[in-house]
C-alpha positions in Angstrom: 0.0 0.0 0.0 0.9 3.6 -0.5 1.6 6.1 1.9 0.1 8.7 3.3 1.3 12.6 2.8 0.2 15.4 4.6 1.3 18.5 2.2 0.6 22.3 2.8 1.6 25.6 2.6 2.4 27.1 6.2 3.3 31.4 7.2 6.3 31.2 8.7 4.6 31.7 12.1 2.8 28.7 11.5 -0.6 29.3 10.0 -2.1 27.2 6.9 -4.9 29.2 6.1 -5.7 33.2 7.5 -8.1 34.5 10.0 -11.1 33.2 9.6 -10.0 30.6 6.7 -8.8 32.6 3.8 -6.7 30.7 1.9 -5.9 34.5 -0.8 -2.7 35.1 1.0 -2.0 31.8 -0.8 -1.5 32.7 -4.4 1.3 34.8 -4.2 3.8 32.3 -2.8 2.4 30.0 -6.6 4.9 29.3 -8.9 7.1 26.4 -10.4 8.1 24.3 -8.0 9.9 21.0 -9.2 8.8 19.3 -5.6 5.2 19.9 -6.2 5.1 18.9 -9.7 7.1 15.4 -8.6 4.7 14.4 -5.8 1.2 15.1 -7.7 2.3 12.8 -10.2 2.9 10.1 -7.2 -0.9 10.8 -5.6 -3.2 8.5 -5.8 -6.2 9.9 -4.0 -7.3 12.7 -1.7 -8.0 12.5 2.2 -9.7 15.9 3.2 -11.5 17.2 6.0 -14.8 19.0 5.5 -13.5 22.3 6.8 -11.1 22.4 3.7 -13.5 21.0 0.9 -16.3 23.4 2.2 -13.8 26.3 2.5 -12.3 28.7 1.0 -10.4 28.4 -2.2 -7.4 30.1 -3.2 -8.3 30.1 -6.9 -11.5 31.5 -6.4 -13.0 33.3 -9.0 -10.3 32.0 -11.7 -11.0 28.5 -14.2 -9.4 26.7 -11.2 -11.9 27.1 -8.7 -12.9 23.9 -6.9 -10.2 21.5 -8.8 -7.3 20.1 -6.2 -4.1 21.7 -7.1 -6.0 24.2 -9.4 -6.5 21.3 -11.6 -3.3 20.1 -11.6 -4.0 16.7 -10.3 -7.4 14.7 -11.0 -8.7 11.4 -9.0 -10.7 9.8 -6.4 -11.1 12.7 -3.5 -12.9 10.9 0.2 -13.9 13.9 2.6 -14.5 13.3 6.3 -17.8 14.7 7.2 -20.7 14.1 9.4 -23.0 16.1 7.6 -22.7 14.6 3.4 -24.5 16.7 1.1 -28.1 15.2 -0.4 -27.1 15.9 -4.5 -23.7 14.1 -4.9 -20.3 15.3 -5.8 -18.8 13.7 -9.2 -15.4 12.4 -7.7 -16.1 12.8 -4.3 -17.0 10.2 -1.9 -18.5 11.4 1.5 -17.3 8.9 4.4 -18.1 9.2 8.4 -15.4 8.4 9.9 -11.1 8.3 9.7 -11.1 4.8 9.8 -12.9 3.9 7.1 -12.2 7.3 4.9 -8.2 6.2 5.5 -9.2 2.7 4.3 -11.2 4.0 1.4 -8.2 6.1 -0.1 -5.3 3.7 0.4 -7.6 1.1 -1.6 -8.0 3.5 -4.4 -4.6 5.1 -4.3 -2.9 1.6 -4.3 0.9 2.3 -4.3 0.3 6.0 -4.8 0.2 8.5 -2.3 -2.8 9.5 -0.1 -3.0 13.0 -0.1 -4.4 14.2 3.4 -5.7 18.0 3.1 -6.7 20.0 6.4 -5.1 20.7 9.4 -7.7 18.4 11.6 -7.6 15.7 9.3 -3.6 15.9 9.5 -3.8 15.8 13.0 -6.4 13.3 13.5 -4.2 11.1 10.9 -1.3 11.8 12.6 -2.9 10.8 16.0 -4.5 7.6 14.8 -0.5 6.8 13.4 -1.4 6.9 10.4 0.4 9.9 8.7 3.6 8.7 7.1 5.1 12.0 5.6 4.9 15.7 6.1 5.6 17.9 3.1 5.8 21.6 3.9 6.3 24.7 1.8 7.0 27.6 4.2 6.1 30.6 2.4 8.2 34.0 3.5 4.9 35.7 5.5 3.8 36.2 9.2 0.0 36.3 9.0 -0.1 36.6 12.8 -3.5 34.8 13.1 -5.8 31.6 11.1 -5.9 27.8 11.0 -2.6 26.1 12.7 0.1 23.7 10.9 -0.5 21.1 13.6 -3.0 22.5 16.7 -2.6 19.8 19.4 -2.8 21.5 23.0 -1.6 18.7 26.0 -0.4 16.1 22.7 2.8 14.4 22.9 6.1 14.7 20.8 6.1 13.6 17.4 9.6 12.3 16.3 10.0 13.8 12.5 13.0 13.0 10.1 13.9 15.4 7.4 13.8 13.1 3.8 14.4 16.8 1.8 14.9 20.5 2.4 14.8 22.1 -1.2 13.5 26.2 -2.3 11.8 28.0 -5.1 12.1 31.5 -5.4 9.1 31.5 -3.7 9.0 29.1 -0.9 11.2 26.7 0.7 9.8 23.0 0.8 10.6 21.0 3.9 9.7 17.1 3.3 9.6 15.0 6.6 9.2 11.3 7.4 7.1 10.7 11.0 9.3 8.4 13.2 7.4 5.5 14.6 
């Protein structure tokens, strides 16, 4: 089976998406980026939490609103929710739980990556033991408030191992393996 990825881009004070959710601070820290282009090719399918497929989009208002990666990667996407919506979403599966939502995407992803999106979903992931790899692109901004990297008040120490430390002119891409 594949593994599963947690990737994001973080403020360097540690925040994945801005007050209240907005996710425009985003597009300026988009450009080439060898790293990105290597591991979309190697994804499989999509892990994401409700907050981040109900939320805001940092292509919004262009041609690549709604499509993961701004359409840069297509496939089977499985959000965690509680609440599925009554007319179905082409590509989307709705599942209840981690358990079964993790299970879901490794199937379809086979020896591909699972791509885990949203910082609870990442945590919860990494909680179960589940997470594998951490890929983060630390874009050169303090937006002093939002949505944390990893938000886990009274957890324990996570063990990481650096696999890569690479940059673009616009962010610097820190890949990590979770120590078990």
């Amino acid at each position: 089976m594949g593994k599963m990825l947690y990737s994001v881009t973080m403020s360097l004070d540690g925040f994945i998406a801005g007050h209240g959710g907005d996710m425009s601070w985003l597009t300026r820290y988009f450009g080439p980026n060898p790293t990105v282009d290597e591991i979309i090719g190697k994804i499989g399918a999509l892990l994401v939490g409700n907050r981040t497929f109900r939320g805001d989009d940092p292509y919004r208002g262009t041609t690549k609103e709604g499509k993961p990666f701004g359409g840069g990667w297509a496939g089977p996407q499985f959000v965690l929710t509680h609440h599925a919506p009554d007319i179905p979403v082409p590509g989307v599966t709705f599942v209840g739980d981690l358990d079964s939502g993790v299970a879901a995407a490794k199937a379809a992803a086979g020896d591909t990556y699972v791509n885990v999106l949203g910082a609870s979903t990442a945590r919860q992931c990494l909680d179960a033991g589940v997470l594998d790899e951490i890929l983060v692109l630390i874009a050169p901004v303090l937006l002093g408030d939002g949505v944390r990297l990893f938000d886990r008040p009274g957890g324990t120490n996570v063990e990481l191992e650096r696999i890569s430390l690479s940059h673009t002119p616009h962010v610097t891409n820190l890949w990590l393996r979770v120590v078990r």
